[in-house]
C-alpha positions, 0 to 999 in steps of 0.5 A, a space after each residue: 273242869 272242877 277239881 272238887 267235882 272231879 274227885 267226887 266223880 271217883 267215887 263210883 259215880 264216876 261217868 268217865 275218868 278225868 283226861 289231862 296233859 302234862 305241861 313238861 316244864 323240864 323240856 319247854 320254857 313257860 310262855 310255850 307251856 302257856 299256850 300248849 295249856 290253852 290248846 289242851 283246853 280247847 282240845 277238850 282236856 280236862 285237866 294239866 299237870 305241871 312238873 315243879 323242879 329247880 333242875 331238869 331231871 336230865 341236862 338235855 331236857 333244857 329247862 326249870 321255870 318257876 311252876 307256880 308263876 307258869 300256873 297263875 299265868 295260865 289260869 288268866 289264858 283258859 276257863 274252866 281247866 284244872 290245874 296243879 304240881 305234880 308234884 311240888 316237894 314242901 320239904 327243904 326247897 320250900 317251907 310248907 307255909 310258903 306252899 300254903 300261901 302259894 295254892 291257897 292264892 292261886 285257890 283265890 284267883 281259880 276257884 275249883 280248879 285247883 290240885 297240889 300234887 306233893 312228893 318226898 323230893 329228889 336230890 336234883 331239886 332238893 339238894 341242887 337247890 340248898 344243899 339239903 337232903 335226907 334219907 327216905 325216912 326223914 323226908 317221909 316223915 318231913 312230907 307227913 308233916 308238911 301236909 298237916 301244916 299245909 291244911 292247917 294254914 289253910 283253916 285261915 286260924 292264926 296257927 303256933 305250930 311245933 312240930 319235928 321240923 317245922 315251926 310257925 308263930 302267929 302265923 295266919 294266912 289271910 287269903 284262903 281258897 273259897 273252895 278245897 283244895 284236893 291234897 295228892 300225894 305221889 308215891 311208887 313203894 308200898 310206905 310211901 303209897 301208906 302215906 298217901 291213903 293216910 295224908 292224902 286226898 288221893 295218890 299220884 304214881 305212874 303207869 307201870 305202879 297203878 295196877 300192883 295190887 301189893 301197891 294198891 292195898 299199901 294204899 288202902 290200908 293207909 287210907 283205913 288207918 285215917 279212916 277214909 275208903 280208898 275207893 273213894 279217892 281219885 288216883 292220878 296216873 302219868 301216861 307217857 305216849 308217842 304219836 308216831 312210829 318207834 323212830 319218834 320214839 327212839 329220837 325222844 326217849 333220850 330225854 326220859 332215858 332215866 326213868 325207868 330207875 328213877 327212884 331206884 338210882 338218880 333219886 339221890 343224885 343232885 346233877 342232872 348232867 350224872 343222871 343223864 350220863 349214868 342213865 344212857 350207861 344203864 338202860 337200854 335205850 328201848 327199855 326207856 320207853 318200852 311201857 309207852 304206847 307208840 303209834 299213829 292209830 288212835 286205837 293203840 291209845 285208846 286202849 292203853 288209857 282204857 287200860 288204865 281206867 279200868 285198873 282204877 285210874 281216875 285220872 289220866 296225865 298224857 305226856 308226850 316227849 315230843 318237839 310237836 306238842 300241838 301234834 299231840 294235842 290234836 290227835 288226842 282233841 280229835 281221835 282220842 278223847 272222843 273214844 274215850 268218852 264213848 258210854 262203852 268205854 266209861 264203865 268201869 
């Protein structure tokens, strides 16, 4: 799957949306993320998403590697799926030349099939990490920045930039990507959905934020002021699902327990031990993973992501919890996606 030909689907010329899987690198270590990218491809999924932290949201989750190294090692395993962050934070754990660097390289070793999900950070990997940390307006603004010195690094001129927060001098990157490389932003309240339609090439929310008109007109109104119709851009949507019954569900959602309030209370919080410990305090353990769809029959599936299509997601990021990720995989491989991709159910 091209990225480039995958946003240029969203335009209304679209025959079906984009199906990816979520590579959890919170809850798996690189060389299993490995092969469960190779067996999403085989499956038939278009597309991976990897999560770029330096701490797990929650400590039972048992893992942080490296994404980028996870994303070159992959790409040598399969042909043709897309592939990117979702979302790196190009703000105090990583300088945005040094983003730039990184996916223009990996724009180098796979052309086509290269996408940088970027977001304002959270405390957990943020703070953890260095130390480092702002209020919503500071890191918003530090985003807005960083992605104008990300494209501008990526033009391949030799670049003195001055900006608020960043700085370059006589900085070049030699090695650019031969094709574009699509620039998502991820966003949940209305500024930061403004941002991603005016910074953006398309947005990253969740499930239970696509579908809000007030979000979605944020999102647009961005988008005019930059001049761009948000019609246009592709919307990338996470979807977490059980393959199973509601004790499945009740055995993993104590991984995801924080969600729900995420960005309303653990944002700020650098511990993933204390997001673990104020989450199971907080939210009830159904509430967790009351907007997921949780079965055994294809349908139930089937319908929620058709739900999502037809809510104006143009790609869909299935992450499941569970221990048996291949489990996934083939369920979707076999009785999901071929659904999905039945003409009735491509209009939109």
């Amino acid at each position: 799957m091209s990225t480039t030909s995958a946003a240029q689907k969203a335009t209304g010329n679209a025959q079906r949306a984009q199906i990816g899987f979520v590579l959890s690198h919170e809850q798996f270590p690189a060389p299993e993320l490995i092969r469960l990218g190779a067996a999403a491809e085989a499956a038939g999924f278009d597309m991976i998403s990897s999560s770029d932290h330096f701490q797990p949201w929650q400590d039972n989750e048992g893992h942080a590697c490296f994404t980028w190294m996870t994303l070159a090692a992959l790409g040598q395993q399969t042909q043709r799926l897309g592939m990117g962050t979702m979302v790196t934070c190009p703000t105090f754990r990583y300088h945005p030349s040094i983003v730039a660097q990184a996916f223009a390289s990996l724009g180098v070793l796979y052309p086509g099939r290269v996408f940088l999900g970027l977001g304002a950070g959270e405390a957990v990997n943020e703070m953890a990490a260095t130390g480092q940390w702002g209020d919503y307006a500071e890191r918003s603004a530090r985003l807005a920045e960083a992605v104008d010195l990300i494209r501008e690094l990526w033009s391949g001129e030799r670049l003195d930039y001055h900006g608020r927060y960043y700085q370059t001098t006589q900085a070049r990157l030699y090695d650019t990507p031969t094709q574009p490389i699509p620039i998502y932003i991820a966003a949940s309240g209305p500024k930061s959905m403004r941002l991603a339609g005016e910074k953006g090439d398309g947005l990253i929310t969740d499930s239970k934020r696509a579908t809000q008109q007030e979000l979605r007109n944020a999102f647009a109104e961005g988008a005019r002021a930059a001049g761009k119709d948000a019609r246009t851009m592709p919307v990338l949507v996470e979807q977490m699902v059980i393959v199973g019954d509601k004790a499945e569900a009740e055995k993993y959602a104590p991984l995801w327990r924080f969600q729900p309030k995420s960005w309303d209370l653990y944002v700020g919080d650098p511990n993933p031990l204390s997001i673990q410990q104020r989450a199971e305090r907080d939210i009830p353990l159904e509430q967790s993973y009351g907007d997921w769809p949780v079965s055994n029959d294809p349908e139930t599936h089937v319908q929620a992501l058709q739900k999502l299509i037809e809510g104006g997601a143009t790609h869909i990021l299935v992450h499941s919890p569970q221990a048996d990720q291949q489990k996934v995989i083939r369920f979707y491989g076999e009785q999901v996606l071929p659904k999905l991709r039945q003409p009735a159910m491509s209009a939109r």
